[in-house]
C-alpha positions as CSV (number, residue, x, y, z in Angstrom):
1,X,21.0,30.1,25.3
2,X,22.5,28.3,28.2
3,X,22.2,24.8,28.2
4,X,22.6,22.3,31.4
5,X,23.6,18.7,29.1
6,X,23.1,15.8,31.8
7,X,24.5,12.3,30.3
8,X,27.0,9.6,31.4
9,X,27.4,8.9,27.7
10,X,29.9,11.8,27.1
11,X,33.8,10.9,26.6
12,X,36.1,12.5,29.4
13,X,40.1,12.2,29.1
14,X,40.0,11.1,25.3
15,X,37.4,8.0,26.5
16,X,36.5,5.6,23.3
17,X,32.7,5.7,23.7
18,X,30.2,6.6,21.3
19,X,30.3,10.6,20.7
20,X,27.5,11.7,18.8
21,X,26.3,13.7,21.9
22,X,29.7,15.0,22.0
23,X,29.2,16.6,18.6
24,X,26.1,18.0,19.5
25,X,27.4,20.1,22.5
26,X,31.1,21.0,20.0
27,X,28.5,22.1,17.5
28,X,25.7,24.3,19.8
29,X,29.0,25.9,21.6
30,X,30.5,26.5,17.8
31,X,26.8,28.2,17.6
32,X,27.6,30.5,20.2
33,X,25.1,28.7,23.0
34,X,27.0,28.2,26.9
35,X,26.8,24.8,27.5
36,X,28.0,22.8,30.8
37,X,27.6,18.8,31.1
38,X,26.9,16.8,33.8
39,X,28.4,13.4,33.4
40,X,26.0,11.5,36.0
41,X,27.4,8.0,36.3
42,X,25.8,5.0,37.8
43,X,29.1,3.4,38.9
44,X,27.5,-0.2,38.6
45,X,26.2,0.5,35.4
46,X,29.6,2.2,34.4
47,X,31.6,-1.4,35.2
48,X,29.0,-3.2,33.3
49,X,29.2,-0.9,30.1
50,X,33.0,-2.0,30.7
51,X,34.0,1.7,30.8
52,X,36.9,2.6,33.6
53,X,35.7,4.9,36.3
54,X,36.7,8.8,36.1
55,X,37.9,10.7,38.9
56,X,35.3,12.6,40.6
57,X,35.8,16.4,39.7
58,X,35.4,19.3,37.7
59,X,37.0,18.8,34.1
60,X,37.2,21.5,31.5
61,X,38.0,20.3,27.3
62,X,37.4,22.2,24.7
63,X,36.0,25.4,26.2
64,X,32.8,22.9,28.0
65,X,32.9,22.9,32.1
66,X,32.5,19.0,32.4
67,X,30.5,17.8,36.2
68,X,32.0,14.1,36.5
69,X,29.6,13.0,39.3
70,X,29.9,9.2,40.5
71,X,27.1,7.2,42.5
72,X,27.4,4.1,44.2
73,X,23.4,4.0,44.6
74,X,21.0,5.1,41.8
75,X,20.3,8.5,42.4
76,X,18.6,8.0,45.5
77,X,19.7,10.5,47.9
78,X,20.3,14.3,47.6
79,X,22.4,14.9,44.3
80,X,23.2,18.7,44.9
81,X,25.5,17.2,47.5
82,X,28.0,16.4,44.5
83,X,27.8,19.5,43.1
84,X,29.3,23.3,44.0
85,X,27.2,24.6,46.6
86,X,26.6,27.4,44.4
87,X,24.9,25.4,42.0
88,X,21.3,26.0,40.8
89,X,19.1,25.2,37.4
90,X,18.3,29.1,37.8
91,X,21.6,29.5,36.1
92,X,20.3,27.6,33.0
93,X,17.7,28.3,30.3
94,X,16.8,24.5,29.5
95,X,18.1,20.9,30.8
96,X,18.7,18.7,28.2
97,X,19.1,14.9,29.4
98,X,20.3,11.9,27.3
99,X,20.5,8.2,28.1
100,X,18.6,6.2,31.4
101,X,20.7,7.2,34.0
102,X,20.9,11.4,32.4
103,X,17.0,10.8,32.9
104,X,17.2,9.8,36.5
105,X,19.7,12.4,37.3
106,X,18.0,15.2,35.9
107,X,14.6,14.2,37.9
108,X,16.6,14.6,40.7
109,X,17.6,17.9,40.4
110,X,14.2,18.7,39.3
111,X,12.7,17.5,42.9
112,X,14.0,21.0,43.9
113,X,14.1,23.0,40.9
114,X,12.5,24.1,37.6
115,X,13.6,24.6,34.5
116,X,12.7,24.0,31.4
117,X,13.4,19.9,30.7
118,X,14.2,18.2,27.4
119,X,14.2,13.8,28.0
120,X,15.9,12.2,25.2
121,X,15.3,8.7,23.6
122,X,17.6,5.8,23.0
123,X,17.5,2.2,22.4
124,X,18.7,1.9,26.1
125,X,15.8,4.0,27.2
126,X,13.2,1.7,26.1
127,X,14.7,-1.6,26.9
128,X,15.0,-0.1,30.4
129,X,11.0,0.6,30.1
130,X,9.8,-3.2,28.5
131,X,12.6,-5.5,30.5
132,X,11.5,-7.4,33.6
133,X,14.5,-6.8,35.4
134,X,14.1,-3.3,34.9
135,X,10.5,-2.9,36.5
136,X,10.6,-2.6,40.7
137,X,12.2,1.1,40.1
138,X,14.0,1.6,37.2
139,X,11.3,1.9,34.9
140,X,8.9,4.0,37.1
141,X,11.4,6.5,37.3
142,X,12.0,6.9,33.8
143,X,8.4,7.0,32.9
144,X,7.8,9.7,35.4
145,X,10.9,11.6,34.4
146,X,9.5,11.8,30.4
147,X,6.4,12.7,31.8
148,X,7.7,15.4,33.8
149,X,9.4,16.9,30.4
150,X,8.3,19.6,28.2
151,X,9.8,18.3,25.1
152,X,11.0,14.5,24.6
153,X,13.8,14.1,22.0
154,X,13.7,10.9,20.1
155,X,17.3,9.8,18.3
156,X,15.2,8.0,15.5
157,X,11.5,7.8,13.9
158,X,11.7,4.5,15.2
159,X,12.6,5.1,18.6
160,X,9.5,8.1,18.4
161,X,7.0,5.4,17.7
162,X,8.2,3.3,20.1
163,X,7.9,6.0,23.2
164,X,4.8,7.1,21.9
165,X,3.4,3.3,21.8
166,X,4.6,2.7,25.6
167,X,4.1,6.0,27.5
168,X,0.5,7.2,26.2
169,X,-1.0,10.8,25.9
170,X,3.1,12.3,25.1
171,X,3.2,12.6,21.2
172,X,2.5,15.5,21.4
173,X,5.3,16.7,22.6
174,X,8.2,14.2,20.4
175,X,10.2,15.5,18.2
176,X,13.3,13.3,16.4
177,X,16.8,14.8,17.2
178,X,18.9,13.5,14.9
179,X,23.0,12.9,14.5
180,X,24.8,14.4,11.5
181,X,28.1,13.4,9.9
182,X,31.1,15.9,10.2
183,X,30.5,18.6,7.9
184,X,33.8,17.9,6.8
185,X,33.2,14.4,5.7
186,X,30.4,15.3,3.9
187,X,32.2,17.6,2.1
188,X,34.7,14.9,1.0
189,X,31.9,13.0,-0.9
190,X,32.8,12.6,-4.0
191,X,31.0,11.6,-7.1
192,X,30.2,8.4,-8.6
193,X,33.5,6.8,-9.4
194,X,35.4,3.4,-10.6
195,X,35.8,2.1,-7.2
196,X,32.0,1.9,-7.1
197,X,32.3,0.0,-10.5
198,X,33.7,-3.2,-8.6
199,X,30.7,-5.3,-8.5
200,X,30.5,-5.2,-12.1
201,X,34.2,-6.0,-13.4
202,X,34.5,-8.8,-10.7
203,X,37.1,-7.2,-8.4
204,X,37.7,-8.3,-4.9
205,X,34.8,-7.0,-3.1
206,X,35.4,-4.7,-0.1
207,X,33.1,-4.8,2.9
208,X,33.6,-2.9,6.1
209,X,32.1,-3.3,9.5
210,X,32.7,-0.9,12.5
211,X,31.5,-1.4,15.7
212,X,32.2,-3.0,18.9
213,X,32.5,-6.5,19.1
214,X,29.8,-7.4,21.6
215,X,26.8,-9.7,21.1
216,X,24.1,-7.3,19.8
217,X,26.0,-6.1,16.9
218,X,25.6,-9.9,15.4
219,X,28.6,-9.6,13.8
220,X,28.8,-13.5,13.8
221,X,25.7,-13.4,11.4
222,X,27.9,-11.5,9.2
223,X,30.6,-13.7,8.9
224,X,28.1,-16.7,8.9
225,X,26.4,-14.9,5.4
226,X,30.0,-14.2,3.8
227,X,30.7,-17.8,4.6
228,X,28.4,-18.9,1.5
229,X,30.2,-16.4,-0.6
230,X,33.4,-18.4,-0.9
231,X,33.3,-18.6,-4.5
232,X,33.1,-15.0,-4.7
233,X,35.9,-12.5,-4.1
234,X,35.3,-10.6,-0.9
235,X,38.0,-9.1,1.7
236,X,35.8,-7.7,5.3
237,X,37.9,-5.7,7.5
238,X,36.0,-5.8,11.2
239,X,37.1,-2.6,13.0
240,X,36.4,-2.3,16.3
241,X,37.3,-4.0,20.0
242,X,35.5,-5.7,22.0
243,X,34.4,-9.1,24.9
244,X,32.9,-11.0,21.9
245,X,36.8,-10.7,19.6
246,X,38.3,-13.6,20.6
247,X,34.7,-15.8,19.6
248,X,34.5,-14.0,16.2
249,X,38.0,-14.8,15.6
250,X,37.6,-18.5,16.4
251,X,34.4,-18.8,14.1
252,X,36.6,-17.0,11.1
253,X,39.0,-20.0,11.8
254,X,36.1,-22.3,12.0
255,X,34.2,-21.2,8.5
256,X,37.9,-21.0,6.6
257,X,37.7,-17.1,6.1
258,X,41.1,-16.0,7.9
259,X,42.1,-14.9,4.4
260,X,39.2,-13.0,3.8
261,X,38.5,-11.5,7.0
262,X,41.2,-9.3,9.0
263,X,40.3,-7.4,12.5
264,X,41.8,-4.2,12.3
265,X,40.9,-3.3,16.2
266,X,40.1,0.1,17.7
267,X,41.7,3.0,15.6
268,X,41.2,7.0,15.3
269,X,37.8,8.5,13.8
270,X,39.6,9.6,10.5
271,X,41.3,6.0,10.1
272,X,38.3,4.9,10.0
273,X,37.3,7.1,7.4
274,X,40.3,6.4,5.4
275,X,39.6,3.0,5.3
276,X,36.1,3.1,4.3
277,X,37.0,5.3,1.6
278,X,38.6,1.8,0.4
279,X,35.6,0.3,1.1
280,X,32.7,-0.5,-1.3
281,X,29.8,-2.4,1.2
282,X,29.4,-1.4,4.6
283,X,27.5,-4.0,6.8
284,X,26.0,-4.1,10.5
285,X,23.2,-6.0,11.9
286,X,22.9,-4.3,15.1
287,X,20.0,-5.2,17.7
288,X,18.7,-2.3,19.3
289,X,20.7,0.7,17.6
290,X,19.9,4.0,18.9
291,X,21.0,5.6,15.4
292,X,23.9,4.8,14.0
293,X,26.0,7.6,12.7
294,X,28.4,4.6,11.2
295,X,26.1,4.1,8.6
296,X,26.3,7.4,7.2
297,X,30.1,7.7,7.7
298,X,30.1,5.1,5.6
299,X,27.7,6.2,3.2
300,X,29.7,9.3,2.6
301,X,32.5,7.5,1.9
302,X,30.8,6.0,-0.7
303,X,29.7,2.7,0.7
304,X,26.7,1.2,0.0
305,X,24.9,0.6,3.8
306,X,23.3,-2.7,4.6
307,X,22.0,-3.1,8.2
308,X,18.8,-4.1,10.2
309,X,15.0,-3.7,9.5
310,X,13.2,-2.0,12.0
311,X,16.0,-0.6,14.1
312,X,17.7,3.0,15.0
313,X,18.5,4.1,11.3
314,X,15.3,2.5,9.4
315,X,13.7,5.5,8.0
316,X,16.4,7.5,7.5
317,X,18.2,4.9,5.4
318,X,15.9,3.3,2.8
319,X,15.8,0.4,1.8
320,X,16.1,-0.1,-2.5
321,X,16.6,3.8,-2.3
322,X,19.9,4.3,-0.6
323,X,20.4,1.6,1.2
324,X,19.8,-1.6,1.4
325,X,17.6,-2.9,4.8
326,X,17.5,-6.9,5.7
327,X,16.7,-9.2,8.6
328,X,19.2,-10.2,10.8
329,X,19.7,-13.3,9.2
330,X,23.0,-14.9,7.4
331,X,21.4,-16.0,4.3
332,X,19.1,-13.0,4.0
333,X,23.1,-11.1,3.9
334,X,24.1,-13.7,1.1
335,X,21.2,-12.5,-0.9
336,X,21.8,-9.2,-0.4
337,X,25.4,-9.0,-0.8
338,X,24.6,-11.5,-4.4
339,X,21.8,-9.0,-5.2
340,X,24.1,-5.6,-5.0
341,X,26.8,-7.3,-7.1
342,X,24.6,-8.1,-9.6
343,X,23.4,-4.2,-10.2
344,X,24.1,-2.8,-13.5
345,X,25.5,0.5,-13.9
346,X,22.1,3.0,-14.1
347,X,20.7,1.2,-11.2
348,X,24.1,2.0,-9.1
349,X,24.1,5.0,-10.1
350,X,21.0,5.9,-9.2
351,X,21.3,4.5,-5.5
352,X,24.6,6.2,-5.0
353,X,22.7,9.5,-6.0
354,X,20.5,9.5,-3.6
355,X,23.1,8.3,-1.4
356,X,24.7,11.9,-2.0
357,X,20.8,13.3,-1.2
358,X,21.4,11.6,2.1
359,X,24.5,12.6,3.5
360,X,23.7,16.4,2.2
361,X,20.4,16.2,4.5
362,X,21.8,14.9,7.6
363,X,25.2,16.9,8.4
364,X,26.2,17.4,11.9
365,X,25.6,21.0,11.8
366,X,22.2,21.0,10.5
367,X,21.6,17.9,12.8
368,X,22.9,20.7,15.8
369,X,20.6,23.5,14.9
370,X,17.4,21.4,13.8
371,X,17.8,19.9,17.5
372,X,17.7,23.7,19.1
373,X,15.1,25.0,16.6
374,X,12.8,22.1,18.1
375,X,13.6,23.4,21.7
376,X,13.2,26.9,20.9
């Protein structure tokens, strides 16, 4: 199959954005599928995400032809004009589009061609279709663009119901397309094993939380809930950059937690994993999470997840089960955090067993081929 990906969320020249769509395109071209990406990017929308502008051009990494196609306006006048004249959808067997402005550009090049068309879902998606700000053209265009698809992906169940509850008479035609840990990650899960014993002999307590440091992870309701563990023995490393460090650091400073609390800034995928693997609680609170494949990186490594009724991952992780799902609330963490220290051995057992069921399920590769299986 050949396979037109159209996306601005796709990392060029070693970016450090989110690459779960990345994986998907590694792991369909490991599959032996062709696939080409347009990155379509909004360059107002770019500066906002704080993300640097890419040289317009033709890139090729890792055996994928890469379009990196800048607008100044949003997709409002003839696209093909960015493109090789000797471009055409006829050269594709589907168009896959991810994220608001994929959407838009792919409606675009359908205005003159067709092709088979595959609309994904994220948390972006749908605050672009119930925000004010977003109504006057925005969201008309991205309403007509998932009614103009055969097939819309949904990240997460949640995200599914959501579509389905805003655009009517198009269930029929959802399907989730879920992320995957690396195979190789999952493969490194080990057993149940002393380091999960720490809640029960009273060691130092090690949380984890990865993610940028902007508002709608709430990682300041995180610190706020460890805050009223001071009489227990915690250490949370915070990894991750971002505009909101330099307040997080102040309220650390603030709450007397500078000696439990260390930001360890942006590092590589597999630090990351090396350090969770230290870990024994990973927490994040995120508003509006598309999935979360953090979650499950940490799960594999052994971590026990809390994060955020009702968002991106709810339904995949459960909560008593494998997981542990709270509102976004500081004492509602205290609780929590109290309530998994106080779990005897069968109990932890149990959850980290079905943590294992978990990571098993959802590996990237699977993830790759139940995504194409859907389309096909």
């Amino acid at each position: 199959m050949k396979i037109l990906f159209v996306t601005d969320l796709y990392p060029l020249n070693n970016e450090k954005i989110a690459k779960a769509l990345y994986y998907f395109v590694l792991e369909w071209k490991k599959l032996g599928h062709e696939v080409e990406v347009i990155r379509s990017n909004f360059i107002l929308n770019t500066k906002l995400r704080g993300r640097n502008i890419q040289k317009e051009d033709i890139y090729y990494e890792n055996g994928i032809k890469i379009y990196n196609l800048n607008f100044n306006t949003p997709f409002l006048f003839n696209v093909y004009n960015k493109l090789p004249k000797d471009f055409t959808l006829k050269n594709y067997d589907v168009m896959i589009s991810h994220m608001p402005s994929g959407a838009l550009m792919a409606l675009k090049l359908l205005e003159k061609e067709k092709i088979k068309y595959v609309c994904a879902v994220h948390s972006s998606d749908i605050l672009v279709l119930t925000k004010n700000i977003y109504s006057v053209f925005f969201k008309q265009k991205l309403i007509k663009a998932y009614k103009k698809a055969d097939l819309v992906a949904a990240r997460s169940p949640v995200l599914k119901n959501k579509i389905e509850n805003i655009i009517t008479g198009i269930g029929n035609k959802t399907f989730v397309a879920y992320s995957g840990v690396d195979d190789e990650l999952a493969d490194e899960m080990q057993d149940y094993n002393a380091k999960c014993l720490d809640f029960i002999y009273n060691k130092e307590l090690s949380i984890t939380a990865v993610a940028s440091l902007i508002k709608r992870k709430n990682l300041d309701i995180v610190i706020k809930g460890l805050a009223e563990l001071k009489d227990k023995n915690f250490f949370l490393r915070i990894i991750g950059d971002g505009e909101e460090k330099n307040n997080l650091q102040k309220l650390v400073k603030e709450l007397n937690l500078e000696r439990n609390i260390k930001f360890q800034g942006g590092i590589s995928r597999r630090e990351v994993f090396d350090y969770l693997k230290k870990s024994s609680v990973f927490v994040l609170l995120s508003d509006n999470e598309t999935f979360g494949l953090s979650y499950l990186e940490a799960m594999a490594a052994l971590n026990i997840v809390i994060a955020a009724k009702d968002d991106g991952i709810d339904g995949i992780l459960k909560d008593g089960e494998n997981s542990f799902l709270i509102p976004k609330d500081s004492l509602e963490l205290k609780n929590c955090i109290e309530k998994i220290m106080n779990l005897d051995e069968e109990e932890l057992k149990r959850i980290y067993n079905n943590m294992k069921n978990t990571i098993n399920h959802y590996r990237q590769s699977k993830a790759a081929i139940e995504y194409l299986k859907n389309i096909q």
